[in-house]
GUVOBA-537010 format. One line per 8 residues: number of its first residue (from 1); their letters; for each residue y negated, z, x of N, C-alpha, C, O. Coordinates in nm, 3 decimals. Layout:
BEGIN
NUM = A = Y Z X Y Z X Y Z X Y Z X  ...
***
This chain:
BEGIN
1 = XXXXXXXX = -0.906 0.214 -0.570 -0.798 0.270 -0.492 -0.718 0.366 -0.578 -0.766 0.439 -0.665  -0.561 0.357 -0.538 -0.515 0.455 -0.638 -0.412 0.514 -0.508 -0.380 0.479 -0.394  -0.380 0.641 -0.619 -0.266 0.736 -0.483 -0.174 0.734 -0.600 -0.204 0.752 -0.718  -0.048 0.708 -0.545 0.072 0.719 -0.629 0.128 0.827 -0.561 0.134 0.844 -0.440  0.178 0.918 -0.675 0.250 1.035 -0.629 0.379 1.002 -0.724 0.374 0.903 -0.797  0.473 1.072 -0.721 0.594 1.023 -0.809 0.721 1.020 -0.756 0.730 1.068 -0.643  0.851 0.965 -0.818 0.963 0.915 -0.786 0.937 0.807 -0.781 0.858 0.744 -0.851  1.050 0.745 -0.633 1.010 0.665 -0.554 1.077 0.535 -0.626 1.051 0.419 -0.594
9 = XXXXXXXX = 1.182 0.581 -0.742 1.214 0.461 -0.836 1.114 0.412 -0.937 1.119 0.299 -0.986  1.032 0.491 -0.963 0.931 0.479 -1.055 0.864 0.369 -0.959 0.832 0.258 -1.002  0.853 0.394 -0.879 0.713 0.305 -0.779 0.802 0.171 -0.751 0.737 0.088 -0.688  0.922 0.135 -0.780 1.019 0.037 -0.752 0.932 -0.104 -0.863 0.903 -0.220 -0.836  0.917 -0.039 -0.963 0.865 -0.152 -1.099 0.773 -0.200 -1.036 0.721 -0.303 -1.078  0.729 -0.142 -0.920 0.644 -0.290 -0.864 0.638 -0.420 -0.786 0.546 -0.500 -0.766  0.787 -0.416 -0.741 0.864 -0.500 -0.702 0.981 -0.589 -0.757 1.040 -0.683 -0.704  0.997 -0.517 -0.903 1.095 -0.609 -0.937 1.077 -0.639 -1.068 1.037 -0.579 -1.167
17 = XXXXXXXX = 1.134 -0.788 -1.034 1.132 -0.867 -1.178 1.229 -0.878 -1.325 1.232 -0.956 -1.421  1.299 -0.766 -1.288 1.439 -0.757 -1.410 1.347 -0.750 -1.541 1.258 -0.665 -1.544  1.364 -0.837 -1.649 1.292 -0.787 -1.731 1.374 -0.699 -1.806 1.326 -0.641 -1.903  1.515 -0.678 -1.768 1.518 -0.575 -1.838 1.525 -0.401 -1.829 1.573 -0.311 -1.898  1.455 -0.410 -1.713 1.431 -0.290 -1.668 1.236 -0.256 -1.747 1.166 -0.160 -1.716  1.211 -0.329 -1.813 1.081 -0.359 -1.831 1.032 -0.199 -1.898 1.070 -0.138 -1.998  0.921 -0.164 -1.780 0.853 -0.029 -1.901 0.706 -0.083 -1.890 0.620 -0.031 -1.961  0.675 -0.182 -1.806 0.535 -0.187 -1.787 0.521 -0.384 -1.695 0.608 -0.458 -1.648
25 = XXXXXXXX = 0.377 -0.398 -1.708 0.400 -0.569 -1.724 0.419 -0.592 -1.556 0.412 -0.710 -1.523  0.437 -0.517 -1.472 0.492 -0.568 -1.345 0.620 -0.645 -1.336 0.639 -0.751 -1.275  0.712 -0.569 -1.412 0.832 -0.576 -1.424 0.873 -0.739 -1.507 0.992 -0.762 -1.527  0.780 -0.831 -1.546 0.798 -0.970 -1.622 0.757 -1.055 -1.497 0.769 -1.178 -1.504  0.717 -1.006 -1.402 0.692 -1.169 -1.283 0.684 -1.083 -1.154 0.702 -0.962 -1.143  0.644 -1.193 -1.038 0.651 -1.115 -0.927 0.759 -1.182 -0.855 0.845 -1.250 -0.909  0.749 -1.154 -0.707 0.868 -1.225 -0.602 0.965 -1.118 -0.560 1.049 -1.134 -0.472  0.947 -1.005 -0.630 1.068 -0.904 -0.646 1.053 -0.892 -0.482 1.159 -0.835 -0.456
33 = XXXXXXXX = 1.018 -0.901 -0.416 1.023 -0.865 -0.242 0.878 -0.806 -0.200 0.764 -0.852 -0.215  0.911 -0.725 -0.160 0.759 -0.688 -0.108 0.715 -0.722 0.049 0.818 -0.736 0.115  0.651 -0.732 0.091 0.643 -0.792 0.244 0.590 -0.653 0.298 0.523 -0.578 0.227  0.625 -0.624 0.433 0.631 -0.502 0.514 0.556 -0.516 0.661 0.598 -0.593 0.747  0.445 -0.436 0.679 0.365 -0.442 0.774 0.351 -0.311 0.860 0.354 -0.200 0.806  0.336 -0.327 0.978 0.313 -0.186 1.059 0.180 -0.235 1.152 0.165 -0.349 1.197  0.109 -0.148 1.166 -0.030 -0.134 1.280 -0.013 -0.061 1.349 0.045 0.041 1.312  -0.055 -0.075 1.488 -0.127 0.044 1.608 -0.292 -0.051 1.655 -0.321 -0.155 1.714
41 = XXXXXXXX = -0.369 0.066 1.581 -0.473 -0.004 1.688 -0.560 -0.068 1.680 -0.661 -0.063 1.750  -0.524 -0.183 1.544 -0.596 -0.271 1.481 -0.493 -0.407 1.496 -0.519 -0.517 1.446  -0.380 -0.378 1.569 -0.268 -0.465 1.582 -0.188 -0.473 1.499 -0.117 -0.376 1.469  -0.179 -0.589 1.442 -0.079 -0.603 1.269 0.078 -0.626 1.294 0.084 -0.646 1.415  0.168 -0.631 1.257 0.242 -0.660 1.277 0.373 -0.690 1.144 0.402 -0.586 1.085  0.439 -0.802 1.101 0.513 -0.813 1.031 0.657 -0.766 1.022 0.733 -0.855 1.061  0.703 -0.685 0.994 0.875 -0.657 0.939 0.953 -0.742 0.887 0.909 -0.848 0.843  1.063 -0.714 0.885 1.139 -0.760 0.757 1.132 -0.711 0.606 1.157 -0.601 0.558
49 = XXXXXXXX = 1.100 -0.803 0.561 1.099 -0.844 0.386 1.150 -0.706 0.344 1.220 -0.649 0.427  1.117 -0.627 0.198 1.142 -0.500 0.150 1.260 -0.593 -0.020 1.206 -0.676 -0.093  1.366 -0.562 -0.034 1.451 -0.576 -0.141 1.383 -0.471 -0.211 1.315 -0.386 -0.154  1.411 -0.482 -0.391 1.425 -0.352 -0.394 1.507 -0.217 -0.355 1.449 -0.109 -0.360  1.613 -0.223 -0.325 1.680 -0.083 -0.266 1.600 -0.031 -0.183 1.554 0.083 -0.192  1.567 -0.151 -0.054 1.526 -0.076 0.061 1.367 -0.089 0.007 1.308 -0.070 0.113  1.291 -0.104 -0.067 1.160 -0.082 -0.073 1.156 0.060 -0.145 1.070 0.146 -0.127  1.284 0.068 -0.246 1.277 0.244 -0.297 1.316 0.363 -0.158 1.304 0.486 -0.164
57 = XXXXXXXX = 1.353 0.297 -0.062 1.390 0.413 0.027 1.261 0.412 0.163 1.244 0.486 0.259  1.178 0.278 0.109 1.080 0.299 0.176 0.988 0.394 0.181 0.935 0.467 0.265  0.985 0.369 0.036 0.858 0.492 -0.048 0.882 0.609 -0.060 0.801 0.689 -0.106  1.032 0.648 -0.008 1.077 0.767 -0.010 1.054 0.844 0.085 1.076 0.965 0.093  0.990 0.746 0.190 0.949 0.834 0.345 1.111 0.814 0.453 1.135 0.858 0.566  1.193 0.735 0.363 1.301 0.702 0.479 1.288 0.593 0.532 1.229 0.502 0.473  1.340 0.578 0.656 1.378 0.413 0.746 1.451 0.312 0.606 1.547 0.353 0.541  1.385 0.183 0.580 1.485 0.125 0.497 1.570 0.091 0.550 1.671 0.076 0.481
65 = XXXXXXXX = 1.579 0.062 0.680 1.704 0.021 0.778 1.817 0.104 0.777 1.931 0.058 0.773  1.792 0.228 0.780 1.886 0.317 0.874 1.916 0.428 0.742 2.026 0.453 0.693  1.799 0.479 0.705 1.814 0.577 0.542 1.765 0.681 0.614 1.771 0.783 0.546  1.717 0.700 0.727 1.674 0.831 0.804 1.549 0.860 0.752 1.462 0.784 0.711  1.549 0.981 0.761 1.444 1.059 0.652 1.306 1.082 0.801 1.326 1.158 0.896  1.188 1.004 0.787 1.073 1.047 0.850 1.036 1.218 0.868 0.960 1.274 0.789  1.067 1.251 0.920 0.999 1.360 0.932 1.088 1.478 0.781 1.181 1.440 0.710  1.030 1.596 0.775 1.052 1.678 0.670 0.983 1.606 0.523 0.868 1.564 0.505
73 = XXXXXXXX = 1.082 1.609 0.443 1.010 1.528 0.338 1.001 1.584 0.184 1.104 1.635 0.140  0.919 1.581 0.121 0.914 1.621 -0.024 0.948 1.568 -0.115 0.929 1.447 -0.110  1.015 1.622 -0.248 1.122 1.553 -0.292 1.025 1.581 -0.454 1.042 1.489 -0.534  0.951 1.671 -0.494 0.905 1.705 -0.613 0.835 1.555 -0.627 0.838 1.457 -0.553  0.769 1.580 -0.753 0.690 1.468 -0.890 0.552 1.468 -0.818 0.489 1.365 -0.840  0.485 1.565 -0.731 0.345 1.581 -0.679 0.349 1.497 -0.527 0.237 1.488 -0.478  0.454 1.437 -0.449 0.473 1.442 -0.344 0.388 1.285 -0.346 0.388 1.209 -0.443  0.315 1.258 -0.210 0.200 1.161 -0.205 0.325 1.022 -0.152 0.421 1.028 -0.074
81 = XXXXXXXX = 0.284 0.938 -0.212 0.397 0.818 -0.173 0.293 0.689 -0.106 0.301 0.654 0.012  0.247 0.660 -0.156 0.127 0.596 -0.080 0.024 0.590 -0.141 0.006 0.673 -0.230  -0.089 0.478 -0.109 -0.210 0.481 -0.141 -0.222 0.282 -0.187 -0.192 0.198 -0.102  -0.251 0.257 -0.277 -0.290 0.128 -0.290 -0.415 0.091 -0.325 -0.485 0.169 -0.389  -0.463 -0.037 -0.287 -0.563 -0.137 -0.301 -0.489 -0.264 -0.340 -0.386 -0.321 -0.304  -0.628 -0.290 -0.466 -0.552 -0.449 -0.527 -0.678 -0.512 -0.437 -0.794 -0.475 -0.419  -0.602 -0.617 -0.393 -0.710 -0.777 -0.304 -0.692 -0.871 -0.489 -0.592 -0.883 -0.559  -0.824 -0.914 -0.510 -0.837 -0.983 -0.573 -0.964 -1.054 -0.553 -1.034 -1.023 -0.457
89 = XXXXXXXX = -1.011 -1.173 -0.657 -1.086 -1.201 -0.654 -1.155 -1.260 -0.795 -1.073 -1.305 -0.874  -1.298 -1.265 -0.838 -1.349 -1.326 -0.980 -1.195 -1.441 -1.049 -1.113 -1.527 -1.016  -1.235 -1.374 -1.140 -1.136 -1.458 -1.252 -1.097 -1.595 -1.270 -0.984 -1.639 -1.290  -1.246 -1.679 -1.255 -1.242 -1.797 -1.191 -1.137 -1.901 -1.110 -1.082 -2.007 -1.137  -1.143 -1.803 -0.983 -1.054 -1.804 -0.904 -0.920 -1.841 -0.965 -0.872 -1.953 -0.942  -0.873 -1.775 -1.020 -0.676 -1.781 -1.058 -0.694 -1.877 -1.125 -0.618 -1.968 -1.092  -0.793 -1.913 -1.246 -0.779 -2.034 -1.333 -0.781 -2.123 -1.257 -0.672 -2.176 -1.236  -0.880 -2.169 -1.198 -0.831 -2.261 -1.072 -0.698 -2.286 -0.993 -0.633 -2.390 -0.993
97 = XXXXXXXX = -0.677 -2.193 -0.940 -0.547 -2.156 -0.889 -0.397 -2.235 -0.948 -0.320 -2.319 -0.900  -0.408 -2.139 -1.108 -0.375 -2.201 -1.200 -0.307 -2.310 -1.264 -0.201 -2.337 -1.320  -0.436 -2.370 -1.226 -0.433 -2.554 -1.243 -0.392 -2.638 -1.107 -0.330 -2.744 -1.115  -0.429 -2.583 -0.993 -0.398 -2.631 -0.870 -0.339 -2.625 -0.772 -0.399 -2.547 -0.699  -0.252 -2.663 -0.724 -0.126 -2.612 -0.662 -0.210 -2.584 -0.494 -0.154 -2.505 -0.418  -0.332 -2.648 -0.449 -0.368 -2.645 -0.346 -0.463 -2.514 -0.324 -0.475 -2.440 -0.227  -0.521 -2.515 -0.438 -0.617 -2.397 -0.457 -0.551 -2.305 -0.404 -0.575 -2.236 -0.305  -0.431 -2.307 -0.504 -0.308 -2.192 -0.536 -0.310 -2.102 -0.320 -0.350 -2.004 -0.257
105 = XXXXXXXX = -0.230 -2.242 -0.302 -0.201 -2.213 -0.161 -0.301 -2.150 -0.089 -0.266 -2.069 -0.003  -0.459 -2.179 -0.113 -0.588 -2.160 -0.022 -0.598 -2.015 -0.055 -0.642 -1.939 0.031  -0.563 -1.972 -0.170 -0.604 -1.856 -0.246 -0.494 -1.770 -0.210 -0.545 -1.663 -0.176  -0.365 -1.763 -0.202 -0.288 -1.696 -0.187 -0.306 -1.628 0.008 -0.277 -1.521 0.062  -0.370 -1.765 0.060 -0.373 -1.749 0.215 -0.439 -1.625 0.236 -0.402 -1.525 0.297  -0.598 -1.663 0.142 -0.672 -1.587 0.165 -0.652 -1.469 0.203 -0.676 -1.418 0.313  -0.575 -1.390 0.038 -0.564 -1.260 0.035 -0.417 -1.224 0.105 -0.379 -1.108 0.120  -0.364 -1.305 0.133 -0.271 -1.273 0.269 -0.370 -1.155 0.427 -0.348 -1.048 0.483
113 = XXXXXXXX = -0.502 -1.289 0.435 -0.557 -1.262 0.542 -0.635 -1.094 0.497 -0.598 -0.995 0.560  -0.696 -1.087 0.432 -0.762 -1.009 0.352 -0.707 -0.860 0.402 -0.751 -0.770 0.473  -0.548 -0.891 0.302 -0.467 -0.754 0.339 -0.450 -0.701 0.488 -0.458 -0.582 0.520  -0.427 -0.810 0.576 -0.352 -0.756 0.676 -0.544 -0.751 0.791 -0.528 -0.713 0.907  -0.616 -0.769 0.771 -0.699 -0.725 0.816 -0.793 -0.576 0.766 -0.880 -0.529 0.839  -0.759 -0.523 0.646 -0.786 -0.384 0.592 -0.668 -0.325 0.663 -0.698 -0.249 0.755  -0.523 -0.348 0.638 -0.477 -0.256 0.751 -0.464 -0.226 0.902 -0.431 -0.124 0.963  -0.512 -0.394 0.954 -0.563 -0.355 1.090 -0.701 -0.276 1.097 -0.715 -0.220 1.206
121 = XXXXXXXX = -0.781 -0.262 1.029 -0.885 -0.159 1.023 -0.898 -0.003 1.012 -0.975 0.085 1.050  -0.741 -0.022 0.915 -0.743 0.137 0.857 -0.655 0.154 0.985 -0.660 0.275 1.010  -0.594 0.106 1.056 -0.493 0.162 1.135 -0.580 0.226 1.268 -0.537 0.317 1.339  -0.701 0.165 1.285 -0.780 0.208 1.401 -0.902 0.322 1.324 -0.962 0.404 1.393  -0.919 0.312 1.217 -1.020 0.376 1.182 -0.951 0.555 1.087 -1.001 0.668 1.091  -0.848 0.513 1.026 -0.834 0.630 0.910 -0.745 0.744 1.013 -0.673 0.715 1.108  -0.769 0.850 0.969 -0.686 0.986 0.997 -0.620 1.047 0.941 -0.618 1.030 0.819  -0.532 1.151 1.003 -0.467 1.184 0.957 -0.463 1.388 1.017 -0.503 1.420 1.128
129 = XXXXXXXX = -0.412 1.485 0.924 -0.426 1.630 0.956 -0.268 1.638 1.087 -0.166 1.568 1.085  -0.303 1.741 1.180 -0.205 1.819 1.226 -0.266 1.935 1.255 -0.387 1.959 1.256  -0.139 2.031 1.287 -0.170 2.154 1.350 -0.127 2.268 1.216 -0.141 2.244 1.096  -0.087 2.359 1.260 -0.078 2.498 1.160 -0.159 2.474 1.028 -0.232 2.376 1.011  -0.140 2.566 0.942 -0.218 2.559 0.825 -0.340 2.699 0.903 -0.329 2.795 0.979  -0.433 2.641 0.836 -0.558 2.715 0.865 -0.622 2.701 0.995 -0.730 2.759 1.007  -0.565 2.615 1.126 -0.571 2.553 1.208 -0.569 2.455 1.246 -0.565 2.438 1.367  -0.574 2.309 1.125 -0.538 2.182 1.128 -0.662 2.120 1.191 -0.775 2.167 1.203
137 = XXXXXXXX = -0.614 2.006 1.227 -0.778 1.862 1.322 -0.717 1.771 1.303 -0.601 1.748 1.336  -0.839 1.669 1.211 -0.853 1.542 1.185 -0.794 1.458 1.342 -0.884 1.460 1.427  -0.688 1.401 1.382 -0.691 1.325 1.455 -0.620 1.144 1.437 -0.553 1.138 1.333  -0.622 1.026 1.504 -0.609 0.901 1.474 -0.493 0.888 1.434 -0.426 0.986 1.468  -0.416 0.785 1.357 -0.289 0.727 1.311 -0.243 0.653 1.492 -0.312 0.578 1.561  -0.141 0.696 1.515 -0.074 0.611 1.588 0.003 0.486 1.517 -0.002 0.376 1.572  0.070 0.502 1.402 0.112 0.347 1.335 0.120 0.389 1.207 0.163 0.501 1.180  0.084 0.311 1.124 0.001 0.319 0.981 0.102 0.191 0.907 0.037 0.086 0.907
145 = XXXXXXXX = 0.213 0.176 0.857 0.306 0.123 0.740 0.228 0.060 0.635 0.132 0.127 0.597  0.248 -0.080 0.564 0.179 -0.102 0.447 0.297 -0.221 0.397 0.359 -0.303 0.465  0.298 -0.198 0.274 0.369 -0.344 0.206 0.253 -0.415 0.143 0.136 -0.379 0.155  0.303 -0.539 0.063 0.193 -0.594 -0.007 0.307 -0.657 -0.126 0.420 -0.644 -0.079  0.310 -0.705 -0.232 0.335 -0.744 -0.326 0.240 -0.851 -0.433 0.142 -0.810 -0.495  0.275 -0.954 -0.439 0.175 -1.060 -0.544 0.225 -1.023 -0.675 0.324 -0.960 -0.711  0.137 -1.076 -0.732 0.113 -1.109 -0.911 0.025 -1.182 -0.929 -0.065 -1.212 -0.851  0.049 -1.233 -1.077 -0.027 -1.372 -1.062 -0.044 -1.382 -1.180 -0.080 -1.489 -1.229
153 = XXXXXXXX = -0.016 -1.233 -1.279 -0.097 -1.233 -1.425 -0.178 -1.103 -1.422 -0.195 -1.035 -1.321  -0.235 -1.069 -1.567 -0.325 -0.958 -1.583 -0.212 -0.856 -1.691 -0.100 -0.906 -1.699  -0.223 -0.777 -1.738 -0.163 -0.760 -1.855 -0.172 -0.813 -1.975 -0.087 -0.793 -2.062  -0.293 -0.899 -1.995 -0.286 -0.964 -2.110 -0.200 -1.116 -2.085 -0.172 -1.207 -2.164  -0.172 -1.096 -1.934 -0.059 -1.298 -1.933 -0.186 -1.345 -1.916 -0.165 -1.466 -1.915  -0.327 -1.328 -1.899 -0.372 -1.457 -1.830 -0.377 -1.479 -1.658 -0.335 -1.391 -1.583  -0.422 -1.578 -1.618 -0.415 -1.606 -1.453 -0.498 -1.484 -1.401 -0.611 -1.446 -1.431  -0.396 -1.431 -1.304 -0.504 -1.377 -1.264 -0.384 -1.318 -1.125 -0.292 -1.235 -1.136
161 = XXXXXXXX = -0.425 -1.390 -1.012 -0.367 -1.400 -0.853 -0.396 -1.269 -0.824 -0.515 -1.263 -0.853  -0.366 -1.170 -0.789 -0.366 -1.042 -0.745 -0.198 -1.005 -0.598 -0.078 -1.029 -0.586  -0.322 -0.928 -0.514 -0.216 -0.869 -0.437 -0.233 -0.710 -0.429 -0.343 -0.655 -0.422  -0.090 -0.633 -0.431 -0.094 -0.457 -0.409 -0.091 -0.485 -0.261 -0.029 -0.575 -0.204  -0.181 -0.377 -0.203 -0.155 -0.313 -0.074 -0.104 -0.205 -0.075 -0.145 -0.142 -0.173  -0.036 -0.150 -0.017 0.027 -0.022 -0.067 0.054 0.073 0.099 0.153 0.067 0.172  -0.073 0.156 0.118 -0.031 0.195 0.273 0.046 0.356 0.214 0.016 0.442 0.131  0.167 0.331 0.322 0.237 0.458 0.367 0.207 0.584 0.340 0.134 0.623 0.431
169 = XXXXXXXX = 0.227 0.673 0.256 0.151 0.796 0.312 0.227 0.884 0.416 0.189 0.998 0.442  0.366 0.813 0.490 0.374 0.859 0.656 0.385 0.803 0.714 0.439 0.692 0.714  0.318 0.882 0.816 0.219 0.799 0.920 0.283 0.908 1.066 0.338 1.018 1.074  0.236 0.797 1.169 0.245 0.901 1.288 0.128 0.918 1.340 0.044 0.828 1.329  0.101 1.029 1.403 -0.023 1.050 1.495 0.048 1.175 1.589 0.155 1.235 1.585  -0.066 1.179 1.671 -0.064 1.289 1.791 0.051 1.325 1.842 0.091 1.441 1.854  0.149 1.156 1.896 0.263 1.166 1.973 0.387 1.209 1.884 0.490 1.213 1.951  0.403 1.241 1.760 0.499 1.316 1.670 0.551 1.198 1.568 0.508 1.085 1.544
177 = XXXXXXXX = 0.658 1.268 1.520 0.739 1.212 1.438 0.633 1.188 1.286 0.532 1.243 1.242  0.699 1.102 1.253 0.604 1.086 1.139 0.591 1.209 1.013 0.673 1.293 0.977  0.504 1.190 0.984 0.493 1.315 0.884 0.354 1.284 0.740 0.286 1.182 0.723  0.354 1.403 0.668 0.249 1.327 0.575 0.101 1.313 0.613 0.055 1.354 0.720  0.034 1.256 0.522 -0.092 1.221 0.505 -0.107 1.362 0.457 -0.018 1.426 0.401  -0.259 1.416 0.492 -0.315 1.526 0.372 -0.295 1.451 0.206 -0.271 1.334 0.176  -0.310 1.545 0.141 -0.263 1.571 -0.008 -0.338 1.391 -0.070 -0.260 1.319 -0.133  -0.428 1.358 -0.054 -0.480 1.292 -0.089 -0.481 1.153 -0.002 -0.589 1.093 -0.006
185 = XXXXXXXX = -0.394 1.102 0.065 -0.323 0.970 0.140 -0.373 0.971 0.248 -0.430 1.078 0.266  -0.387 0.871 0.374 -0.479 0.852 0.422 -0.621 0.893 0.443 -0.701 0.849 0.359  -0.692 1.006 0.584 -0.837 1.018 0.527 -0.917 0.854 0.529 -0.914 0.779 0.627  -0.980 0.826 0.408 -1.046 0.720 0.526 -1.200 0.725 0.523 -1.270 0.783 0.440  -1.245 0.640 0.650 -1.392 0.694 0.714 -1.489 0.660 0.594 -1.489 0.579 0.501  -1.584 0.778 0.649 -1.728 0.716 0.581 -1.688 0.778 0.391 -1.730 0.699 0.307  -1.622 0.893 0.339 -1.593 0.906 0.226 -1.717 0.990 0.240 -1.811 0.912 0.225  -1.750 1.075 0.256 -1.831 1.202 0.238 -1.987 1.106 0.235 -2.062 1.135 0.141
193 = XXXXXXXX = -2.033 1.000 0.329 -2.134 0.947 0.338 -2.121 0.850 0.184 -2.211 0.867 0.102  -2.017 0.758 0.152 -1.994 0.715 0.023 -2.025 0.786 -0.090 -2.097 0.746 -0.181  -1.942 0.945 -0.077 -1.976 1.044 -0.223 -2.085 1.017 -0.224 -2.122 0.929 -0.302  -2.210 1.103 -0.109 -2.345 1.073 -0.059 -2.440 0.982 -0.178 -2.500 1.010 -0.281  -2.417 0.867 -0.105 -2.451 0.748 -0.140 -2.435 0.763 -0.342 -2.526 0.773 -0.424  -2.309 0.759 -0.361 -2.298 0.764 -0.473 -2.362 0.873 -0.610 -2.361 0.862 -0.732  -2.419 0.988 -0.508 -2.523 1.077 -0.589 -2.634 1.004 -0.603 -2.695 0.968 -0.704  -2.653 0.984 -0.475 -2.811 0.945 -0.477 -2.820 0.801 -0.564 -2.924 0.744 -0.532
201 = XX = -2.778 0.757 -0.619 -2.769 0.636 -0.686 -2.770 0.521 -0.616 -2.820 0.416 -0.656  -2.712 0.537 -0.505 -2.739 0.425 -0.394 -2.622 0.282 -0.417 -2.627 0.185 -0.340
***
């Protein structure tokens, strides 16, 4: 899992294919569109397609529709933009893929399904802070935002089928306008029992 903090053009190179905008190997392939998802609940739901313009004003915490700014928003280099997960699978896989236009299709389905069932999960399960500072409570996401984006190399150019999930870091909860995630994206469940786990060598 990674948290991207940043300018929200910086986070654009993951959607588009100009190579000559090239600083990094996203920017050589890709369907330049990102696909746009919203949850309540564990209920998925599809948007309209993200361009790049409107996928940079996504990440900016504005409506790509409208340019309306979510909530009060932060504009510095530290400000949390979302949170991603790559869906992939053994290496195998893409070489196959690869070679097979049917595979291709079975494989791409997959991690279609993949994605949009982690964000129907996180949308019923992860939290989010309100309330004063020094007075804040963990309470549920009312609707939880995610794009997804394919690739279909590694950085070295070999096969390798990969999808970004990329959830929102604003979110609504507790009846309010959307606003941020604590500092660190999304809470999501079961971290403290994970650290846990991860001392104990489990």
């Amino acid at each position: 899992m990674k948290v991207y903090a940043g300018a929200p053009a910086a986070a654009r190179h993951y959607v588009e294919a100009d190579r000559g905008r090239a600083d990094d190997y996203y920017l050589t392939e890709g369907t330049g569109i990102a696909r746009r998802f919203t949850a309540t609940d564990g209920r998925v739901a599809e948007l309209a397609p993200l361009t790049g313009d409107s996928y940079e004003t996504w990440v900016a915490g504005r409506n790509p529709e409208t340019g309306e700014p979510r909530g009060q928003l932060r504009g510095d280099e530290h400000a949390v933009r979302f949170v991603e997960v790559v869906v992939n699978g053994p290496k195998t896989w893409s070489l196959a893929a690869a070679l097979h236009p049917d595979i291709a299709e079975a494989y791409e389905a997959a991690q279609d399904r993949a994605a949009e069932q982690i964000i129907g999960w996180l949308s019923q399960h992860a939290t989010t802070r309100v309330g004063p500072r020094g007075g804040q409570v963990q309470v549920p996401l009312e609707v939880l935002e995610a794009a997804t984006v394919r690739h279909y190399t590694s950085r070295a150019n070999d096969p390798h089928w990969h999808l970004h999930l990329q959830l929102l870091s604003r979110v609504f909860a507790a009846g309010r306008n959307a606003r941020p995630a604590h500092r660190r994206g999304p809470r999501l469940p079961g971290r403290r029992q994970r650290d846990r786990a991860r001392r104990d060598g489990v």
